[in-house]
GUTITOR-962748 format. One record per residue: residue number from 1; x, y, z of N, C-alpha, C in turn; residue in one letter. Coordinates in steps of 0.001 Angstrom, whole numbers. Layout:
<pts>
{NUM; {X; Y; Z}; {X; Y; Z}; {X; Y; Z}; "A"},
...
</pts>
This chain:
<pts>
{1; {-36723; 60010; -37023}; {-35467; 60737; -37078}; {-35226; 61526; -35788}; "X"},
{2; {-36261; 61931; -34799}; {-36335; 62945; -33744}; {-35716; 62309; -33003}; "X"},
{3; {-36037; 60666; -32791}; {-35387; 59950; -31829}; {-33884; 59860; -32187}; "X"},
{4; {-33486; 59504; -33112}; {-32298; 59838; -32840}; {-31289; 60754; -33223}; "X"},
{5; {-32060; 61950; -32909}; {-31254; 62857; -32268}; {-30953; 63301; -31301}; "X"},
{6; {-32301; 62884; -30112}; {-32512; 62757; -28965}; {-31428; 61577; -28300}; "X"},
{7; {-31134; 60572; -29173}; {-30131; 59832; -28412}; {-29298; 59749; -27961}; "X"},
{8; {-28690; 60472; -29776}; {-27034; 60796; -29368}; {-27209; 62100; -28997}; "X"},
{9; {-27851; 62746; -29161}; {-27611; 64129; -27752}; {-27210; 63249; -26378}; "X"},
{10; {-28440; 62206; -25994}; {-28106; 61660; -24736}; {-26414; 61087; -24593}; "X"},
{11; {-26146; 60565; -25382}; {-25161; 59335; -25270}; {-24116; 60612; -25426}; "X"},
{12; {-23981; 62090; -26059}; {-22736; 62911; -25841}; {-22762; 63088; -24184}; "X"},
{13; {-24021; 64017; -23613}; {-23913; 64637; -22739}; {-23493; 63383; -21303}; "X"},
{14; {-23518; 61685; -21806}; {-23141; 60643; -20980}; {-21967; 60576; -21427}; "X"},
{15; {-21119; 60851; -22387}; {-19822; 60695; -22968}; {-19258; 61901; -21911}; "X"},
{16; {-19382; 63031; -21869}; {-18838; 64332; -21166}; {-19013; 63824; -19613}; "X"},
{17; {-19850; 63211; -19029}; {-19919; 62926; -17770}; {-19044; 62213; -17249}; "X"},
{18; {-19136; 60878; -18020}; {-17816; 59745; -17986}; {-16365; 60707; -18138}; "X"},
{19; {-15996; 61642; -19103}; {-14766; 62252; -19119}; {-14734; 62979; -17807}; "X"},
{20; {-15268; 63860; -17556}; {-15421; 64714; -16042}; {-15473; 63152; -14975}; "X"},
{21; {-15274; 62941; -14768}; {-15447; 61770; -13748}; {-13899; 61545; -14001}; "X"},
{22; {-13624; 60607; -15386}; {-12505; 60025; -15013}; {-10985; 61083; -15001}; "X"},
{23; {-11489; 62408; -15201}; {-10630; 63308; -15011}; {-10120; 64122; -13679}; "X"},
{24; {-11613; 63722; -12925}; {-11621; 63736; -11939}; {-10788; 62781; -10994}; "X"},
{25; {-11452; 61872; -11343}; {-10323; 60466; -10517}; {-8678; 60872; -10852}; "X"},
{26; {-8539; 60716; -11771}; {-7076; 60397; -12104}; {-6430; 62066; -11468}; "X"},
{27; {-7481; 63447; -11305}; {-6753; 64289; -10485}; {-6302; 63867; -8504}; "X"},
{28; {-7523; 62943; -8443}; {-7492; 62906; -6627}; {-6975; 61389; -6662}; "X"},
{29; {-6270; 61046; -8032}; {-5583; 59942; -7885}; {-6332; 58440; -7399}; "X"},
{30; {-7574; 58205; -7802}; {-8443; 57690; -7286}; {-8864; 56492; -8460}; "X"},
{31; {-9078; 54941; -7904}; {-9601; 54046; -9224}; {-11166; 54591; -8626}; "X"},
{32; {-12144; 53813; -9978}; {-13178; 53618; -9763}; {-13750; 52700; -8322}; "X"},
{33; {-12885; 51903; -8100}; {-13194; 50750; -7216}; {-12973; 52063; -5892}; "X"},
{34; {-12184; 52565; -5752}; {-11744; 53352; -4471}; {-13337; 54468; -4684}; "X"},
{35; {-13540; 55119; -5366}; {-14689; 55797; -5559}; {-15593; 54781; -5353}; "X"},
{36; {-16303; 54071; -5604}; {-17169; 52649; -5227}; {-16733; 52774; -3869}; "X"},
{37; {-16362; 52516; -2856}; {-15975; 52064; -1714}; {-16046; 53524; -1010}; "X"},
{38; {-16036; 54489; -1384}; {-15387; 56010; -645}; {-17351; 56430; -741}; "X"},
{39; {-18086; 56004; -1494}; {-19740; 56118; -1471}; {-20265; 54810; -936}; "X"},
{40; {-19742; 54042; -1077}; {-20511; 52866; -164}; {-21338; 52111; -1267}; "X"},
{41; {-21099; 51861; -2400}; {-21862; 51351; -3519}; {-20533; 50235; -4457}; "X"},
{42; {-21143; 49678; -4671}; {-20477; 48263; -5551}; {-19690; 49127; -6685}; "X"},
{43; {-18649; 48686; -7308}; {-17683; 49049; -8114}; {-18780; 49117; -9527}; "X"},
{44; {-19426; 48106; -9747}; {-20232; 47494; -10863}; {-21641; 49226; -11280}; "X"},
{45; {-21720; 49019; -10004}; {-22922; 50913; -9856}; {-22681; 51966; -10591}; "X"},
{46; {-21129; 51796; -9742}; {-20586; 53115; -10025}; {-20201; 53027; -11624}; "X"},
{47; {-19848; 51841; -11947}; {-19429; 51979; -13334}; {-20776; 52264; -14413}; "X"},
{48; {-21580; 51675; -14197}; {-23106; 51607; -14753}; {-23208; 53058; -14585}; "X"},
{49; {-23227; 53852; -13384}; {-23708; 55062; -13500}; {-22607; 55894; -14317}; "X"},
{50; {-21658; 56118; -14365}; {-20767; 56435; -14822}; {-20513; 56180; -16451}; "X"},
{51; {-20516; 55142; -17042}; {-20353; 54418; -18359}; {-21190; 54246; -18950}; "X"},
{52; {-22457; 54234; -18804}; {-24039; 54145; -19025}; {-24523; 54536; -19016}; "X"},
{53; {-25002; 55717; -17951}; {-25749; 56943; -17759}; {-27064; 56354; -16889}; "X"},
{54; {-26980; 55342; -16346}; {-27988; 54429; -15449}; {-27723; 55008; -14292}; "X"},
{55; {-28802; 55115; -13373}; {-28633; 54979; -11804}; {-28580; 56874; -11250}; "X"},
{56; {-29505; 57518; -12035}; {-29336; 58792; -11922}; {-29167; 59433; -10633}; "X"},
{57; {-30004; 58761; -9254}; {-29649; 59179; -7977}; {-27555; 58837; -7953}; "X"},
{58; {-27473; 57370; -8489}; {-26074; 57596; -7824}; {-24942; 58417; -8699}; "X"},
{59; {-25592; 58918; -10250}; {-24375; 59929; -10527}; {-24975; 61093; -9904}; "X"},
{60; {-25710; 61417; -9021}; {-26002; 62793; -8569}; {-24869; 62655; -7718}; "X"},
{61; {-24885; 61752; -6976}; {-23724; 60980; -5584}; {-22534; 61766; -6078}; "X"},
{62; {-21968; 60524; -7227}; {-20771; 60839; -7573}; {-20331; 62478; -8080}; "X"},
{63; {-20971; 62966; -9036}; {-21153; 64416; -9178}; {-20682; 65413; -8141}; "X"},
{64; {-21591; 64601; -7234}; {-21598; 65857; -5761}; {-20256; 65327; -4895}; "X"},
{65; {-19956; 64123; -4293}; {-18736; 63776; -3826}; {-17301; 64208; -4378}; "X"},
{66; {-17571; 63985; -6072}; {-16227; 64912; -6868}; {-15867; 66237; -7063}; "X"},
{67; {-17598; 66709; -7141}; {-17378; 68261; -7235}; {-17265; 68502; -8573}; "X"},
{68; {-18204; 67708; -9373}; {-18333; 68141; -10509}; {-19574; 68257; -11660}; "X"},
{69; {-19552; 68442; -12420}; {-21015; 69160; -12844}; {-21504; 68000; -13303}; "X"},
{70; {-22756; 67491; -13420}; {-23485; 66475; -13814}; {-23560; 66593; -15205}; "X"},
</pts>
């Protein structure tokens, strides 16, 4: 049972990241693909890190390039 509570804890605090991101974009008017390209990383990364919660160096990236809290 511990595990999954541990999960979906994980999978909210990746749900809130993905929202801060794409709230982000749509303020600096920005697709994902333009964010992909503005870090120098494949569209596919950014989405994985972003939508998934994979690739923890590159949502530090994105985080820090948007200016927003991890």
């Amino acid at each position: 049972m511990q595990r999954a509570l541990d999960s979906s804890r994980h999978k909210a605090g990746q749900d809130e990241f993905a929202l801060r991101v794409k709230v982000a974009l749509l303020r600096k008017k920005l697709t994902l693909t333009a964010l992909a390209e503005e870090l120098g990383l494949s569209r596919n990364t950014v989405s994985l890190a972003v939508n998934r919660g994979l690739y923890q160096p590159t949502r530090k990236r994105i985080a820090k390039h948007l200016r927003i809290k991890l």
